[in-house]
Structures are given as C-alpha cells and as structure tokens.
C-alpha positions, 0 to 999 in steps of 0.5 A: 365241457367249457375251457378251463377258464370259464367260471360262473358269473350271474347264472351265465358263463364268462371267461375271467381272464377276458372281461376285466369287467362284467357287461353293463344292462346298458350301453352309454347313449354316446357308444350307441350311437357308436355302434349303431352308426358303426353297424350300418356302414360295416353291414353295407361294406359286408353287402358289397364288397366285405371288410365290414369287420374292420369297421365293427371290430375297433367300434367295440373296442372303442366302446370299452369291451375287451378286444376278445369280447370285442371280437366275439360280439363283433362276430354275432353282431354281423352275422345276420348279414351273411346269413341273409347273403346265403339266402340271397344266393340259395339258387346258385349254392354249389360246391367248389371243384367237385367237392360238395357243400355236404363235405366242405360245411362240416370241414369248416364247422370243425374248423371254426369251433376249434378257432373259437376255442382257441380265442377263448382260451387265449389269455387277453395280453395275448390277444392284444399282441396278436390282433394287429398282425391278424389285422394287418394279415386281413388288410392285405389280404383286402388289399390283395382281392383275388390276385394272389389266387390268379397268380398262384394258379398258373404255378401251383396245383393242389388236390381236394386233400390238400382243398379240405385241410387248407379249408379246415385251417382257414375256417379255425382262422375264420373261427378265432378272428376271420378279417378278409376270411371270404376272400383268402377262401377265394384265393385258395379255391381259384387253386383247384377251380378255375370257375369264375369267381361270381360263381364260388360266391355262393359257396363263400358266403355259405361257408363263412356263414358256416365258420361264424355260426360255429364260432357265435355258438361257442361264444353264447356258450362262453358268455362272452358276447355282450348282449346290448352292444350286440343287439345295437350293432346288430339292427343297424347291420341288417339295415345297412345290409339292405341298404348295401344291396341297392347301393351296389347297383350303381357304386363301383365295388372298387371305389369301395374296396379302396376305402375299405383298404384305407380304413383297415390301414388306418385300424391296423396301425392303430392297434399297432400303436396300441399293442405298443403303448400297452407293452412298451 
C-alpha cells in the first residue's frame, strides 16, 4: 500500500503535496548542462572521497524540482556510483565486529525503507525547514571524518544490540536524506571495531548502497523521481565516477574533503537563508 498521499497522475504515482508541478518531457538546455556538469563533479567526490550529495542535491533544486523530489532524484541519479564502488570492493566485503553482511543488509533494507516512507509522506513545508539542519548535521559530520569515532572509542563501549539498533536508525537517515551516511556509519562501527578503516570500506560502501537502493525503489513506486533529470545526472555521475577512480591515485584525499566542507558550507547556508526567506 502507498502512503496516503499518493494519488494518480498520467498512469504513474505521484505524491500532491510534493510536486507542486507535474515533470516536464524535457529538461530546459540550461538545467542540462546544470545537471550533467553537477553529476560529474558529485560523481568523482563520491569516488574519493563522498559528499557528492552536497553537489547533486542543491543542482536539482536549482533546477526547479521541489526539494523532496529533488532529494529522491538526486538519490537514484548517484546511485550508479556506489553500486559500482561495491563492486569494486567485492574481494574484501566483510562484516563489521563479527556481524555478518547477511544480518546487517537486512537491518538497513528495513532502515532505508522506513526513511523513504517518512520522506514521502513528510508535507513539502516540512521538508523545507528540515533540510538545512539535515545539511548542516551532514557538513559537520564531513567535516568531523572519523575523528569523533576515535574519540568515542576510548570512552565508550557498546554491543552488537546497541550496533544493529543505531545501524537501522542510521539507515532510516540514509533513507530519508543520507548527507555524510558513509561516514557516521564509520564512526559508529570504530565503537565496536577496532579494524582500520580501509578495511570497513567495503562494508560502508555495500551498505549505503543497501539504504539507497531501498529508498530509490520506494520512490520509483512513489512516482516521485523525475525521470529526465534523473537520466542527465546520472550518465555524468558514472563518468565522473570513473574519472574519480584515476583522479585519486595522485589527489590527496584531504585536498578534496577540504573543498567538500567549504562547498557543503556554502549549501548549507544557502538553504538557511532560504528556509528563512520562505518562512520569514
């Protein structure tokens, strides 16, 4: 069963009270090339070092989806990426303290449908005054790298209860927006894991890919994913995401996280100023 907001629209499902107007059969030559450029730098910051989103993201708003159905195209639109990232990693996929990929991949299925649900059916003024804050929680978690995990580490334990419940609430974030998901993934497994981090990479990659694709098919079922702009983001991303491959066998990852942060800041207040603008 569909939230209650879905009604039909042209034979596809749509929500009302996200799209204040139905996707075009087109995208305006000027928001192509939007996208597309927008889709190869956020599919090559995928590639070495994440915050891809905070490229993607405000490139769909800037082309005049609504911030959900932004959000949501956004979210298919990269997802190419990190599925090709789980490939790439396929030979060193393992599970995270003990815990096994086939108890932790159904935790997070769970956990990013019951954030795309939530998304869907959170009305759009909502969203609006949320999405900052989820920006501004993902820019310092950016910021932040895996830090606060070392930190916490020293002074806290937990178990593998505590490890699936704080996984299934970080997959219903990855779920319902997911800036910086990898990363606060991270930091929560260095509670319980003391392997290096190179070595939880695999399982961060295989699992964000995990929340996503459970959010994307919820919002294919939804009809709220525009379909052109989705499709011009998305051949730019894969390339980026391969050019991002070669890129980082000479770029210092940290040059890039810098940038990352200075951009994600920039977003960030940029929505502020907007949440203000439409509320104020």
């Amino acid at each position: 069963m569909l939230p209650p907001g879905l009604r039909s629209w042209n034979g596809t499902c749509r929500l009302n009270n996200l799209i204040a107007s139905p996707p075009q059969p087109g995208v305006p030559l000027a928001h192509f090339g939007l996208l597309v450029i927008a889709g190869l730098v956020a599919g090559t910051m995928n590639a070495i070092a994440g915050g891809g989103s905070f490229v993607g993201f405000p490139a769909m708003v800037l082309a005049g989806l609504p911030p959900i159905a932004a959000n949501a195209t956004n979210t298919v639109a990269l997802f190419p990426g990190t599925v090709a990232s789980t490939w790439a990693y396929r030979a060193a996929l393992r599970g995270v303290a003990g815990i096994g990929l086939r108890v932790l991949v159904p935790v997070t299925l769970a956990g990013g449908v019951v954030g795309a649900v939530l998304l869907l059916i959170t009305p759009g003024a909502a969203f609006d005054l949320v999405i900052p804050w989820l920006l501004l929680l993902a820019t310092l978690t950016f910021a932040a790298g895996p830090r606060p995990g070392q930190w916490l580490r020293q002074r806290v334990r937990i178990g593998r209860p505590a490890l699936l419940t704080i996984q299934f609430i970080l997959s219903v974030y990855g779920g319902y927006f997911g800036g910086a998901i990898g990363l606060m993934m991270m930091a929560v497994w260095t509670l319980i894991d003391p392997s290096d981090l190179k070595m939880l990479a695999g399982a961060r990659t295989a699992l964000v890919s995990t929340a996503n694709g459970a959010a994307i098919l919820c919002f294919l079922a939804a009809g709220v994913v525009w379909i052109p702009e989705m499709l011009a983001m998305m051949g730019s991303a894969i390339i980026g995401g391969y050019l991002g491959a070669r890129i980082a066998l000479f770029l210092p990852a940290h040059i890039l996280r810098a940038t990352v942060v200075a951009l994600s800041a920039i977003v960030t207040l940029g929505f502020f100023a907007r949440m203000i603008r439409l509320f104020v």
